[in-house]
N, C-alpha and C positions, 0 to 999 in steps of 0.2 A: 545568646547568653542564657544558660538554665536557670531558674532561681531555683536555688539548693534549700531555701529557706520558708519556703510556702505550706503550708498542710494541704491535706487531699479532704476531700469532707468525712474521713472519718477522725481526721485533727491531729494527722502525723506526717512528717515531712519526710525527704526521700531518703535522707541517714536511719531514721526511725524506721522505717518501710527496709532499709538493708541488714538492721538489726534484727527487729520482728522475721526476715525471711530467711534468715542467715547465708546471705549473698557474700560472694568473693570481694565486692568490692568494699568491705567495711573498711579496710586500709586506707584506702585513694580518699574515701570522704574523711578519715581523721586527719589527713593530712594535707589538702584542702582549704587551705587561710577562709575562705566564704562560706562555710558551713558551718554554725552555731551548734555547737555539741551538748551546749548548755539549755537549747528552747527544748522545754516543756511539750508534751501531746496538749492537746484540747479535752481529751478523755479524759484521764487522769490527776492532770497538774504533772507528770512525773518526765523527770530528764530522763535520757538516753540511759545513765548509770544508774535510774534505777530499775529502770526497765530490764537491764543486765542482769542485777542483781535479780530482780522478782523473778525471774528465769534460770537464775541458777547457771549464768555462764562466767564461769569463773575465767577461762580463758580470756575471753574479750572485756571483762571488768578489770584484767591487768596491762593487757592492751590499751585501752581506753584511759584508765588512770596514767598510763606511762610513756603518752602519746606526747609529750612536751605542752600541750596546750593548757591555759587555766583551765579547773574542773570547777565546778559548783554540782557537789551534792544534794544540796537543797534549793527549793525551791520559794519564792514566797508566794504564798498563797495556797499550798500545801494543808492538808488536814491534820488533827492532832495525829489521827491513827497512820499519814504518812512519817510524820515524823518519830514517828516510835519503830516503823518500817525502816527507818535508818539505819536502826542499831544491826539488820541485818548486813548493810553495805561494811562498815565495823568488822563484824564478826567474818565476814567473806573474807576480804583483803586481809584479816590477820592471818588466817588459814594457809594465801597464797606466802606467805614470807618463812 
């Protein structure tokens, strides 16, 4: 049984590791009931969506928002300057509509 949910020691787990690499399987892990799409890196504080966002992939930020699972955009424990970083996640998703 893999745990889907562990980081690597650089403090990203293997969903974050198929995002960062832009692996075919991002699908199979959003839809995945044991993969927490919500955990945060170690590095940053920052979930999967924002990760998306800070990269600039609009395609899989609409993926992602529209995978049926709860999302959390934020984070707690986040810096003031993530949370102003938000307003880009905002401005992304309006763009896709």
């Amino acid at each position: 049984n893999i745990q889907l949910n562990l980081r690597n020691l650089e403090g990203f787990t293997p969903f974050m590791i198929e995002l960062r690499d832009k692996k075919d399987n991002f699908n199979l892990f959003l839809r995945d009931g044991r993969v927490d799409i919500n955990m945060p890196c170690s590095k940053r504080n920052w979930t999967p969506l924002m990760h998306l966002v800070y990269c600039e992939e609009s395609e899989r930020v609409e993926e992602i928002l529209n995978c049926g699972r709860k999302m959390n955009i934020y984070h707690k424990g986040n810096t003031e300057q993530d949370k102003n970083d938000l307003i880009d996640v905002f401005n992304l998703v309006n763009r896709l509509d």
